[in-house]
C-alpha positions as CSV (number, residue, x, y, z in Angstrom):
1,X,-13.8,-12.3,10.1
2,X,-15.0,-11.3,6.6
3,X,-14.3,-12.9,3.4
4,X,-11.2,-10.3,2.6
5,X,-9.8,-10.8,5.7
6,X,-9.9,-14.6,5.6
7,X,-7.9,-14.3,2.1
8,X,-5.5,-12.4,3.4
9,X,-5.2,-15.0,5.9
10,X,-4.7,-17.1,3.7
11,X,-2.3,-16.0,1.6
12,X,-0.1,-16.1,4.9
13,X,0.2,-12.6,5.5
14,X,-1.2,-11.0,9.1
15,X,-3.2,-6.8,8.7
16,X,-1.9,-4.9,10.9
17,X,-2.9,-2.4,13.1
18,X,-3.6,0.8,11.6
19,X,-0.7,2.7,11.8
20,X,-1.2,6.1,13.1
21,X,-0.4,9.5,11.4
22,X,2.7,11.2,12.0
23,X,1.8,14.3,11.2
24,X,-1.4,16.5,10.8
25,X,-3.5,15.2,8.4
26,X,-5.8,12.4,8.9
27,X,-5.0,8.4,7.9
28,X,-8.1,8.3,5.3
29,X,-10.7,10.6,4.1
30,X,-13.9,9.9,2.5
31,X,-15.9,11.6,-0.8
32,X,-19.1,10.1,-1.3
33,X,-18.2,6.2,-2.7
34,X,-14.6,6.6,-2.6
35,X,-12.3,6.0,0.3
36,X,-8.8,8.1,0.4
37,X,-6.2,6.2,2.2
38,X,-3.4,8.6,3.0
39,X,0.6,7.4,2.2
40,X,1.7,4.8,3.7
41,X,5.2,3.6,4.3
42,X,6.6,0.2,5.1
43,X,6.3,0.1,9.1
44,X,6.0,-3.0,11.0
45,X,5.2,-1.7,14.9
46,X,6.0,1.7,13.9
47,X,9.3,1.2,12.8
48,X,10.3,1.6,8.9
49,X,11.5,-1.4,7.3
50,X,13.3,-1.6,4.3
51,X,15.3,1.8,4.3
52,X,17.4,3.3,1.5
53,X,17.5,3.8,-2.3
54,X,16.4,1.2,-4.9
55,X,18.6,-0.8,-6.1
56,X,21.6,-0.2,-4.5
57,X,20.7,-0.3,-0.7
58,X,17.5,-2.1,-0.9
59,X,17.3,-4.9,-3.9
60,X,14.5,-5.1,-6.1
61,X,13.3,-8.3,-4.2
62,X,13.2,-6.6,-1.1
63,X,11.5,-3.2,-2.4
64,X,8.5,-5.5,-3.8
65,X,8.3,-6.9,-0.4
66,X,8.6,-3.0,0.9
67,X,5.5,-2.2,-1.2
68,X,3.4,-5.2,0.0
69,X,3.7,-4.4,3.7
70,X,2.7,-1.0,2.7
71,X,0.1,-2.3,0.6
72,X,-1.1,-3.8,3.9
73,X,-0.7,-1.3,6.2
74,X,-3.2,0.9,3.8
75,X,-5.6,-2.0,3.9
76,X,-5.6,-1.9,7.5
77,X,-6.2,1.7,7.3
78,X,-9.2,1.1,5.1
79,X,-10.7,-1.4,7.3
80,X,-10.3,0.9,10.2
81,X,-12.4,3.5,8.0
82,X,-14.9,0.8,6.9
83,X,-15.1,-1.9,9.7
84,X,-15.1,-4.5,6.5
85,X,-13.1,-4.7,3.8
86,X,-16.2,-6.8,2.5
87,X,-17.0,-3.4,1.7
88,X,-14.5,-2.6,-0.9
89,X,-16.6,-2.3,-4.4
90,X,-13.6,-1.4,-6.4
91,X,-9.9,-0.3,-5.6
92,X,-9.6,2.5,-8.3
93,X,-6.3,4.0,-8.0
94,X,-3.0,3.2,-6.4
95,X,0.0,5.6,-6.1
96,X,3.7,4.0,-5.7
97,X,6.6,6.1,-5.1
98,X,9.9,4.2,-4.8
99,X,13.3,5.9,-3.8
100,X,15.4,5.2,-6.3
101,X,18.9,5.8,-7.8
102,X,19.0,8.3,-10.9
103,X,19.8,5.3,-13.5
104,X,17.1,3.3,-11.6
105,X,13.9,2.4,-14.5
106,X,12.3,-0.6,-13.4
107,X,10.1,1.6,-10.5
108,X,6.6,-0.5,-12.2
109,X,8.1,-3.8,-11.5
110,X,8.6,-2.9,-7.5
111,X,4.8,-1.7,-7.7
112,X,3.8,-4.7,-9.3
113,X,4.5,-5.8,-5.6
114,X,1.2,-3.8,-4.3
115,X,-1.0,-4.6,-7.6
116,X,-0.6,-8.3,-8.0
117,X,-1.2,-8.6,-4.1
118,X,-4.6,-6.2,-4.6
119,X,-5.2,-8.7,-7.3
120,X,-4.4,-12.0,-5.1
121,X,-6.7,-10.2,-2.4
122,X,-9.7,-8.9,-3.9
123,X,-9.8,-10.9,-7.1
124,X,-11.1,-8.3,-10.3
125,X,-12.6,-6.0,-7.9
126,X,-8.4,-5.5,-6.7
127,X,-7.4,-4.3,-10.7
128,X,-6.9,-0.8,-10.5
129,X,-5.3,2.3,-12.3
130,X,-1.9,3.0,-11.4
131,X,1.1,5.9,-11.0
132,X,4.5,4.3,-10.5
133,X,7.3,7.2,-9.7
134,X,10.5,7.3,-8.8
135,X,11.7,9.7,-6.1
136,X,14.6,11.2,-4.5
137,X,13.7,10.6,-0.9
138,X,10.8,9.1,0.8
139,X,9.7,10.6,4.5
140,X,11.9,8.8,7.0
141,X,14.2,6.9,4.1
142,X,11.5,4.5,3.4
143,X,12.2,2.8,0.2
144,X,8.7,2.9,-1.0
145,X,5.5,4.9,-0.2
146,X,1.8,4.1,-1.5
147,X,-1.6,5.6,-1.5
148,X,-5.0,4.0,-2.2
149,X,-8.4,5.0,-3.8
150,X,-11.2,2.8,-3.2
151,X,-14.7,2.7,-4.2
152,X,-16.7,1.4,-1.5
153,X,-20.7,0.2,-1.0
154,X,-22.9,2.1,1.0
């Protein structure tokens, strides 16, 4: 088990398996250095958790917790893509989209979920740009979605 891993371990929370695609496009993609880690939803065994509009069917409490199981679920993506996530360098970008109601404005706080776990994680190498949206809908009525860039070493 690699450094990353045992802090995750640590922090009490379990990677999962890499959840598979459900649909045609593939679960990460890589450019040179950086690592594209496609959207990921809040799953646990495949099924969504979490369903429904921020704040009025999912509370903000709950949507945080949304966006750290998807945080997750990307990271066990990544490692899947890089056998180690010892090998993360930087994570450069992360994109949150949260399902929200129209008069709905505190989207950042629920993606705060994601950053301050990256942050817990991978220490100053997990402080990374960010887009924090709000949404309509979200594939299957997930209440949050997230996608990751990561710079990784050779």
């Amino acid at each position: 088990m690699g450094k990353i891993e045992q802090k995750i371990k640590e922090l009490g929370l379990v990677l999962p398996s890499p959840p598979a695609p459900v649909g045609n496009y593939l679960p990460w993609t890589r450019a040179g250095n950086l690592v594209f880690i496609s959207g990921q939803l809040p799953r646990i065994e495949g099924k969504i958790i979490y369903l429904g509009k921020v704040p009025k069917e999912v509370s903000i409490d709950d949507a945080k917790e949304s966006a750290k199981l998807c945080l997750l679920n990307a990271l066990s993506v990544l490692k899947s893509a890089l056998g180690s996530l010892d090998r993360v360098k930087q994570v450069v970008r992360l994109n949150c989209f949260i399902a929200s109601e129209s008069d709905f404005f505190a989207q950042a706080e629920i993606a705060n979920g994601a950053s301050e776990l990256l942050v817990e994680i991978f220490g100053e190498r997990g402080r990374h740009s960010r887009v924090t949206t709000g949404v309509n809908v979200l594939p299957g009525n997930a209440s949050v979605e997230l996608d990751l860039i990561v710079e990784v070493e050779e």
